[in-house]
Chimera marker file (.cmm) of the C-alpha trace (Angstrom):
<marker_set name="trace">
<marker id="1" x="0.000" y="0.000" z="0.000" r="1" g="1" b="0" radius="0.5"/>
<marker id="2" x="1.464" y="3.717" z="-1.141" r="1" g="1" b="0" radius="0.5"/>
<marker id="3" x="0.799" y="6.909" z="0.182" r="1" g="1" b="0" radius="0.5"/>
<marker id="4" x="-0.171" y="9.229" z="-2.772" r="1" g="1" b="0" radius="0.5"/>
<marker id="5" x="-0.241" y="13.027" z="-1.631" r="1" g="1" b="0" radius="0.5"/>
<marker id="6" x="-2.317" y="15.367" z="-4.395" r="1" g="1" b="0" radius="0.5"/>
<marker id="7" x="-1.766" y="19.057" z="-4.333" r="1" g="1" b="0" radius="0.5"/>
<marker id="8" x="-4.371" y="20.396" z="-6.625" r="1" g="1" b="0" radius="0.5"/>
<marker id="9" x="-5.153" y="23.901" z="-7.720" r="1" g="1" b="0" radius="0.5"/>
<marker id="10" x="-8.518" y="24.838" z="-9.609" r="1" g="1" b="0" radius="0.5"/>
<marker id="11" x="-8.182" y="27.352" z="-12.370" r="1" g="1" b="0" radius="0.5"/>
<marker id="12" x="-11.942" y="28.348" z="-13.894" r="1" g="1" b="0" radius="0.5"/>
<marker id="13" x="-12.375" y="28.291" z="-17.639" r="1" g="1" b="0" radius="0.5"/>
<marker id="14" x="-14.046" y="31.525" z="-17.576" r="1" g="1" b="0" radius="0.5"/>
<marker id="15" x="-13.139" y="34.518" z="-15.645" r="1" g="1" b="0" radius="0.5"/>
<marker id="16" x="-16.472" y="35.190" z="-14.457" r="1" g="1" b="0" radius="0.5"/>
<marker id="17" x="-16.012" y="33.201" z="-11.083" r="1" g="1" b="0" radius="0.5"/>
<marker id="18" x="-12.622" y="32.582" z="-8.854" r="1" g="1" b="0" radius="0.5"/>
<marker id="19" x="-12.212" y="29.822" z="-6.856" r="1" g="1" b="0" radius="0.5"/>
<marker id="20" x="-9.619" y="30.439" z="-4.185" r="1" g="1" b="0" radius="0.5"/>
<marker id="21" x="-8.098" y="26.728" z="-3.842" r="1" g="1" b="0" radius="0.5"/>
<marker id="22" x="-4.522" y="26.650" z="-4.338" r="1" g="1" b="0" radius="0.5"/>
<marker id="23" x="-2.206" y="24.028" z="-3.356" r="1" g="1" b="0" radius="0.5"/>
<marker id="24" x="-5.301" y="22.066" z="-1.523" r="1" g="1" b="0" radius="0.5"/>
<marker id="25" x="-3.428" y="18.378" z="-0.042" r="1" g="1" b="0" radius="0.5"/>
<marker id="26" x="-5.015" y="15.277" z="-0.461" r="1" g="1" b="0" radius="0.5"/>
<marker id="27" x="-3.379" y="11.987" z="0.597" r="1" g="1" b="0" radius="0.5"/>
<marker id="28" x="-4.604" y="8.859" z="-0.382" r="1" g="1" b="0" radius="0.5"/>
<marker id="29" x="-3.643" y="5.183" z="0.350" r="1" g="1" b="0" radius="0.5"/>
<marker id="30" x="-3.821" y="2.895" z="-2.855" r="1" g="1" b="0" radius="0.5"/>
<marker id="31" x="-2.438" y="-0.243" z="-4.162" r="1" g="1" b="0" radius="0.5"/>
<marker id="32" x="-1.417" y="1.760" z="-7.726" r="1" g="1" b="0" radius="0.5"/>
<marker id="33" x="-1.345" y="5.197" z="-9.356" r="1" g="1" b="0" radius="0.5"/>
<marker id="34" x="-4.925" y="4.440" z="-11.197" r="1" g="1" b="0" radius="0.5"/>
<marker id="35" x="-6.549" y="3.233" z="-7.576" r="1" g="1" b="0" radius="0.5"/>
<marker id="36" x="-5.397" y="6.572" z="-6.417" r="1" g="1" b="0" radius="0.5"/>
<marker id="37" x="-6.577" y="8.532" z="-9.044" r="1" g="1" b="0" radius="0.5"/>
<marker id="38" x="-9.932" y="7.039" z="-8.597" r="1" g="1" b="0" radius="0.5"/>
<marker id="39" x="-10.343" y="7.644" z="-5.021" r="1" g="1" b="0" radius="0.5"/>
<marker id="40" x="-8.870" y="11.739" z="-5.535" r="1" g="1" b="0" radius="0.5"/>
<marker id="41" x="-11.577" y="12.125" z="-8.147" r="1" g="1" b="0" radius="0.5"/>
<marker id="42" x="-13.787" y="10.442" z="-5.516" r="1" g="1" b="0" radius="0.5"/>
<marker id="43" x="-12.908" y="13.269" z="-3.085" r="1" g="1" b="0" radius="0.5"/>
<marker id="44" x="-13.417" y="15.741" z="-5.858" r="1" g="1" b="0" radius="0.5"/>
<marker id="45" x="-16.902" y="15.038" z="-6.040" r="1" g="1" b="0" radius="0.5"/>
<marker id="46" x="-17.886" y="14.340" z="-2.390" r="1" g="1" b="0" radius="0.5"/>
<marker id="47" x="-15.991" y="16.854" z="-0.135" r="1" g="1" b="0" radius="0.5"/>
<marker id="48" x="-15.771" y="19.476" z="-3.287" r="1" g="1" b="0" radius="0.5"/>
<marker id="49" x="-18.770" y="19.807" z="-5.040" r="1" g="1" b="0" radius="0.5"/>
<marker id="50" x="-16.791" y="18.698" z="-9.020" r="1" g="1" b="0" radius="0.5"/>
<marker id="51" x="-18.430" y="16.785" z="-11.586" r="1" g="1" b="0" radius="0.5"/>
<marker id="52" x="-15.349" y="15.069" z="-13.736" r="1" g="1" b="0" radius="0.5"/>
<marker id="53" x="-17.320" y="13.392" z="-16.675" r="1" g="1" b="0" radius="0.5"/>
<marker id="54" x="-16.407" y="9.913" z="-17.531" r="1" g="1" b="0" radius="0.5"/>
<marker id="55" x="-14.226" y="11.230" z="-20.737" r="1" g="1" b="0" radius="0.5"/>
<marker id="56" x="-11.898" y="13.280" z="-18.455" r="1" g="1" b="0" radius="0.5"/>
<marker id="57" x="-11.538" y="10.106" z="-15.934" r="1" g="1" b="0" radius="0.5"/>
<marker id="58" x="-10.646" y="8.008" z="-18.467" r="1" g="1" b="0" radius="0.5"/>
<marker id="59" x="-8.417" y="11.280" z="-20.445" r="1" g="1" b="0" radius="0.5"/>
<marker id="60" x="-6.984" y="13.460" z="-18.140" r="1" g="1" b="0" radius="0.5"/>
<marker id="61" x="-4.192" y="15.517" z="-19.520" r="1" g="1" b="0" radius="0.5"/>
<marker id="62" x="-0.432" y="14.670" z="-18.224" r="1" g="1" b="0" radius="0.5"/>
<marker id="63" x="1.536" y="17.907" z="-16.131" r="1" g="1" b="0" radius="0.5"/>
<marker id="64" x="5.174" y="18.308" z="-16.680" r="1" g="1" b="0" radius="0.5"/>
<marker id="65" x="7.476" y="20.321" z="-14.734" r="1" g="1" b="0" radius="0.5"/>
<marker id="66" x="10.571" y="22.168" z="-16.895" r="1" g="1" b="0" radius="0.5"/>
<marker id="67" x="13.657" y="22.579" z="-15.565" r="1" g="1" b="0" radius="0.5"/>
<marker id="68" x="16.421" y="25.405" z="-16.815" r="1" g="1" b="0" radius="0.5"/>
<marker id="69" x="18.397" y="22.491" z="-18.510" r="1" g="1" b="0" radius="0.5"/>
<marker id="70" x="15.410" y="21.863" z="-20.933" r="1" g="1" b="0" radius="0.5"/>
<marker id="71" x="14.703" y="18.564" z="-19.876" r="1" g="1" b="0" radius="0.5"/>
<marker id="72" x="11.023" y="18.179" z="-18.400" r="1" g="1" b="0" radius="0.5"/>
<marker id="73" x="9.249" y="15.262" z="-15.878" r="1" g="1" b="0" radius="0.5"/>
<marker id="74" x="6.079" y="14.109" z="-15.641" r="1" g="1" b="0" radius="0.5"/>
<marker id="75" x="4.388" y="15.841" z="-12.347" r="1" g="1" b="0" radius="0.5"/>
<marker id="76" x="0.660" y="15.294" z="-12.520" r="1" g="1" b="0" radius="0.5"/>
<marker id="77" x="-2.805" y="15.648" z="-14.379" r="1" g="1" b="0" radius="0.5"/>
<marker id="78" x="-4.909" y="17.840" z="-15.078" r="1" g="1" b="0" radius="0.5"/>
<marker id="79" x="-8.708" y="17.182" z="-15.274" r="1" g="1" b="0" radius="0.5"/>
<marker id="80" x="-11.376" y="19.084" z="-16.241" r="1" g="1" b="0" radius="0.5"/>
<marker id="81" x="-14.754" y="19.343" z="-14.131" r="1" g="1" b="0" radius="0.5"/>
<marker id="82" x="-17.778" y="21.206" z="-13.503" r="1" g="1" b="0" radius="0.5"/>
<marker id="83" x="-19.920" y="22.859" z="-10.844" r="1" g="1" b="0" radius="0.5"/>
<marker id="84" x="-22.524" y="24.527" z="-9.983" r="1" g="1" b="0" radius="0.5"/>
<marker id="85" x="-22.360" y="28.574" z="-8.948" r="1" g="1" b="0" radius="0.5"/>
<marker id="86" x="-24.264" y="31.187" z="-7.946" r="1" g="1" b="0" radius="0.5"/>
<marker id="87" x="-24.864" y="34.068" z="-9.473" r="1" g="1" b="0" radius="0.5"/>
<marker id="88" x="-27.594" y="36.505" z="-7.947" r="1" g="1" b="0" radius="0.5"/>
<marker id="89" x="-29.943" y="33.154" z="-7.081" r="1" g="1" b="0" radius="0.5"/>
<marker id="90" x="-29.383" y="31.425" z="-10.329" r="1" g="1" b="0" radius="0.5"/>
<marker id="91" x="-27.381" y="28.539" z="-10.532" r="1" g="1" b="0" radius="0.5"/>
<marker id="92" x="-25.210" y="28.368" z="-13.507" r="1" g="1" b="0" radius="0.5"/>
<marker id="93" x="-22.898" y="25.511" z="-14.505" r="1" g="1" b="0" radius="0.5"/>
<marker id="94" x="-19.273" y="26.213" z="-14.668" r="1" g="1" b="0" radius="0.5"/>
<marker id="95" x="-16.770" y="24.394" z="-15.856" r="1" g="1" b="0" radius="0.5"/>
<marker id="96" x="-12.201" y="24.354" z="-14.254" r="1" g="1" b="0" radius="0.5"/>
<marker id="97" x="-9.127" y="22.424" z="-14.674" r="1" g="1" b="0" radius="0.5"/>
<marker id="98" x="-7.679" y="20.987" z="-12.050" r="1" g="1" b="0" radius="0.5"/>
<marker id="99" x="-4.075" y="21.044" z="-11.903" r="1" g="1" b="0" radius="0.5"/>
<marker id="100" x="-2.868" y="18.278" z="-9.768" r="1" g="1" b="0" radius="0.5"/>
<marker id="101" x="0.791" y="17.199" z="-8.833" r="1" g="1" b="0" radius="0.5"/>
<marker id="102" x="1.279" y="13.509" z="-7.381" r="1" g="1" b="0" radius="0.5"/>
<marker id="103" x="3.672" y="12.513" z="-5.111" r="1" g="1" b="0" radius="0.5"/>
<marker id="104" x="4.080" y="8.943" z="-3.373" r="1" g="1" b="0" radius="0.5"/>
<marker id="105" x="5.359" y="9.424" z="0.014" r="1" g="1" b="0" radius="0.5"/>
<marker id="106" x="7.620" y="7.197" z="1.114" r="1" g="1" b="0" radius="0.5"/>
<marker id="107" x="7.862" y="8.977" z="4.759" r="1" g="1" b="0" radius="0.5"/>
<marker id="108" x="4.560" y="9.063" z="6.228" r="1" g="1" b="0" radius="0.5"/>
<marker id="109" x="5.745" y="12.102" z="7.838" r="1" g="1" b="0" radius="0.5"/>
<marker id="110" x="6.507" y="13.984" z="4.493" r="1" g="1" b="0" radius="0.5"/>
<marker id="111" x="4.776" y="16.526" z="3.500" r="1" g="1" b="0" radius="0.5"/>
<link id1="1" id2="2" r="1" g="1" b="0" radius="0.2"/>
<link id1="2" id2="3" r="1" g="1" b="0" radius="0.2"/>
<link id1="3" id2="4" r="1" g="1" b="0" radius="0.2"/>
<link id1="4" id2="5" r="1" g="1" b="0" radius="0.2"/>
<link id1="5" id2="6" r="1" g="1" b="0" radius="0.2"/>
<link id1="6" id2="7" r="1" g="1" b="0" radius="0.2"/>
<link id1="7" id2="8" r="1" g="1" b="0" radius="0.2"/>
<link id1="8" id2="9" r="1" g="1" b="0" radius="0.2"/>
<link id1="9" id2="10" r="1" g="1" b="0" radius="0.2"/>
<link id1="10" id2="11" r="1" g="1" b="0" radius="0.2"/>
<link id1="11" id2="12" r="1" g="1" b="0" radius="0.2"/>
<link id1="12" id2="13" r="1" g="1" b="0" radius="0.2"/>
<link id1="13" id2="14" r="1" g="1" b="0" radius="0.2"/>
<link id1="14" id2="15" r="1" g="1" b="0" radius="0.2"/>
<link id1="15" id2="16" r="1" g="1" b="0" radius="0.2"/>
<link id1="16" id2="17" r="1" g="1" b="0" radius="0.2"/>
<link id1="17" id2="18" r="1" g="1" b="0" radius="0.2"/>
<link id1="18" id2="19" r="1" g="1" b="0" radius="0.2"/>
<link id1="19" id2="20" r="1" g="1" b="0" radius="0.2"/>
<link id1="20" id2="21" r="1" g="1" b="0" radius="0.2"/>
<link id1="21" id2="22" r="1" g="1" b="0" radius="0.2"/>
<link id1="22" id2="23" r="1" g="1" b="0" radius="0.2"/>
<link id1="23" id2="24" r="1" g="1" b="0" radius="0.2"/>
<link id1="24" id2="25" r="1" g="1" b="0" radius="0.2"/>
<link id1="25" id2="26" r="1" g="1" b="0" radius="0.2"/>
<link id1="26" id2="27" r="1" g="1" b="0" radius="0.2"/>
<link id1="27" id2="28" r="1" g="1" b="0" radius="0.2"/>
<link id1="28" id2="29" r="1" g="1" b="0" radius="0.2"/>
<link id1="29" id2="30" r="1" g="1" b="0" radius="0.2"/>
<link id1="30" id2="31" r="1" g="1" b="0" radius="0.2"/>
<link id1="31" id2="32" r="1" g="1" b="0" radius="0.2"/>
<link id1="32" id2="33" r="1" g="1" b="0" radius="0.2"/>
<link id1="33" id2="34" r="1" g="1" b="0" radius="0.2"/>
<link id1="34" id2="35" r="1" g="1" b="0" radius="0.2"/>
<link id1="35" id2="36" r="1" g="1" b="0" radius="0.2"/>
<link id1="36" id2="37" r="1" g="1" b="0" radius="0.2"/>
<link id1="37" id2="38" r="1" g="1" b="0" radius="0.2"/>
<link id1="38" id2="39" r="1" g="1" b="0" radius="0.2"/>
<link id1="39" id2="40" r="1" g="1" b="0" radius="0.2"/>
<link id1="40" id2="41" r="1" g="1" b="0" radius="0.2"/>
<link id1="41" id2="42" r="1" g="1" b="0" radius="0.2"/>
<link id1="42" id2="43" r="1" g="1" b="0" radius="0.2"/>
<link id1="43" id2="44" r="1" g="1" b="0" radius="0.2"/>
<link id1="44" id2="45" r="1" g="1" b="0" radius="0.2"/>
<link id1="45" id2="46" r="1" g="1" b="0" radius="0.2"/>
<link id1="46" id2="47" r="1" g="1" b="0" radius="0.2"/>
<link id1="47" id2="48" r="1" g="1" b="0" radius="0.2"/>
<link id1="48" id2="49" r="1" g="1" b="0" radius="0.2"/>
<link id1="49" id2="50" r="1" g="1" b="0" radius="0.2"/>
<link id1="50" id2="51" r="1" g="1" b="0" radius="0.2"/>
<link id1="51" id2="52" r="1" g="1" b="0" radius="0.2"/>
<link id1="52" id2="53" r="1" g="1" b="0" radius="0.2"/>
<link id1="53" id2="54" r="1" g="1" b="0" radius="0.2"/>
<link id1="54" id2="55" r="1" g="1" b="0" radius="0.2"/>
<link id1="55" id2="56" r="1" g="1" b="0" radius="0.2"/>
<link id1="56" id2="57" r="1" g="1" b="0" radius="0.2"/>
<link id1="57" id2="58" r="1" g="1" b="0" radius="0.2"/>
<link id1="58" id2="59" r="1" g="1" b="0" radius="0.2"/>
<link id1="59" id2="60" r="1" g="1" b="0" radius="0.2"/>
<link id1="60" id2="61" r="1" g="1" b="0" radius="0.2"/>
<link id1="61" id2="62" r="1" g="1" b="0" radius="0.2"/>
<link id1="62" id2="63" r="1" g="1" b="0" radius="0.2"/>
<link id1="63" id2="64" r="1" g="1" b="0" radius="0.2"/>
<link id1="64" id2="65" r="1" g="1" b="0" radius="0.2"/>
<link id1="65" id2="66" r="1" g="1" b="0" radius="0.2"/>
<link id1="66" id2="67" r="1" g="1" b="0" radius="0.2"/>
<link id1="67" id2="68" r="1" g="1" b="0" radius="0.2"/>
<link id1="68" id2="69" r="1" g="1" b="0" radius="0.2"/>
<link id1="69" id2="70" r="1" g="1" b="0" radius="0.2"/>
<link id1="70" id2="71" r="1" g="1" b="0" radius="0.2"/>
<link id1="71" id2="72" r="1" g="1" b="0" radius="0.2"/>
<link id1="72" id2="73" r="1" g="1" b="0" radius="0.2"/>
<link id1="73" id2="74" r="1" g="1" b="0" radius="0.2"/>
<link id1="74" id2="75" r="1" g="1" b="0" radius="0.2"/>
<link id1="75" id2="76" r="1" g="1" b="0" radius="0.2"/>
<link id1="76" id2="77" r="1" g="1" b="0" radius="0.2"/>
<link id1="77" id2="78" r="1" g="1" b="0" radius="0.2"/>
<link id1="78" id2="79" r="1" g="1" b="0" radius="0.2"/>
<link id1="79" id2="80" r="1" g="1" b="0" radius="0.2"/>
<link id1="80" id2="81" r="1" g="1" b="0" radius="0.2"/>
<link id1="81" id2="82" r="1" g="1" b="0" radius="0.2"/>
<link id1="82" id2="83" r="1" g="1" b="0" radius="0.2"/>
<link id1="83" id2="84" r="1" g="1" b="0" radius="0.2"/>
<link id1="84" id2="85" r="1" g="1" b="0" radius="0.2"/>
<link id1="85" id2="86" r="1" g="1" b="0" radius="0.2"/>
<link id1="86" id2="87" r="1" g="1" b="0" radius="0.2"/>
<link id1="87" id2="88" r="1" g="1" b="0" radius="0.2"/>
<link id1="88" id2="89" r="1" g="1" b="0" radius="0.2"/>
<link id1="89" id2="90" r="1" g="1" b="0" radius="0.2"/>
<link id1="90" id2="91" r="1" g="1" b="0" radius="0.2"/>
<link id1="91" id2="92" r="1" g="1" b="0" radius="0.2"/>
<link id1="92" id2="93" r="1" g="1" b="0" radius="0.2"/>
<link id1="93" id2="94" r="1" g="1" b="0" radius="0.2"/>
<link id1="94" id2="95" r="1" g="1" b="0" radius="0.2"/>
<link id1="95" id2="96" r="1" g="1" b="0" radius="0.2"/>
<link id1="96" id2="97" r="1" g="1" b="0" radius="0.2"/>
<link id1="97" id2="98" r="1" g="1" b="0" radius="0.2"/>
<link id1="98" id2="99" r="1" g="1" b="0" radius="0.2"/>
<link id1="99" id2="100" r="1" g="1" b="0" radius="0.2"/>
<link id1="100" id2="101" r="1" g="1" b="0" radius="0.2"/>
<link id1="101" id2="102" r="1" g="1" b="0" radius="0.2"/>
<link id1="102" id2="103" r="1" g="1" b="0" radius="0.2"/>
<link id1="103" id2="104" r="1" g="1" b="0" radius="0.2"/>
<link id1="104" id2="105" r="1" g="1" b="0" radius="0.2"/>
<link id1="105" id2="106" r="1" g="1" b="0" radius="0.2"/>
<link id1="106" id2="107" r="1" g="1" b="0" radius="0.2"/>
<link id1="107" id2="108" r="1" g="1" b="0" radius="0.2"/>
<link id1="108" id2="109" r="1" g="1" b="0" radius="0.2"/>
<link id1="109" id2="110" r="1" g="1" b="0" radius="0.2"/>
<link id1="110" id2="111" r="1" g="1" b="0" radius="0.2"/>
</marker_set>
């Protein structure tokens, strides 16, 4: 069993809403990568209110990080999801990616 720790940031589609999580931390205990991811988008739904359609959880696009030598390393994924916001009493859906870095922790103490 691994320790996965997700550190997600939501960026909105359209600029007429903000959401202000940056860096949110999930950890998650899974057999594999794909268990984990399953049980993150899990969270997504239940403790934050995202819809991620069954195309992005089977498509999500890969993160890389660049580093000043030019090379680059895959970091994370990036979904896309949906909710619902409120403007004025009317309920509007809105759609965000969510950048999300993985890390297994080796240390449960990391992080």
């Amino acid at each position: 069993m691994n320790t996965y720790l997700y550190s997600f940031t939501v960026e909105p589609i359209l600029k007429d809403w903000w959401d202000s999580r940056r860096n949110e931390k999930v950890r998650i205990q899974a057999e594999n990568l794909k268990a984990a991811n399953e049980k993150f988008l899990a969270v997504l739904e239940d403790e934050y209110c995202f819809e991620i359609s069954k195309t992005a959880k089977k498509n999500p696009s890969k993160m890389y990080t660049e580093y000043k030598d030019g090379s680059s390393k895959w970091t994370g994924l990036i979904w896309k999801a949906s909710t619902e916001i409120d403007f004025d009493r009317e309920w509007k859906k809105r759609f965000a990616n969510i950048w999300t870095e993985i890390s297994i922790l080796n240390n449960p103490f990391e992080a």
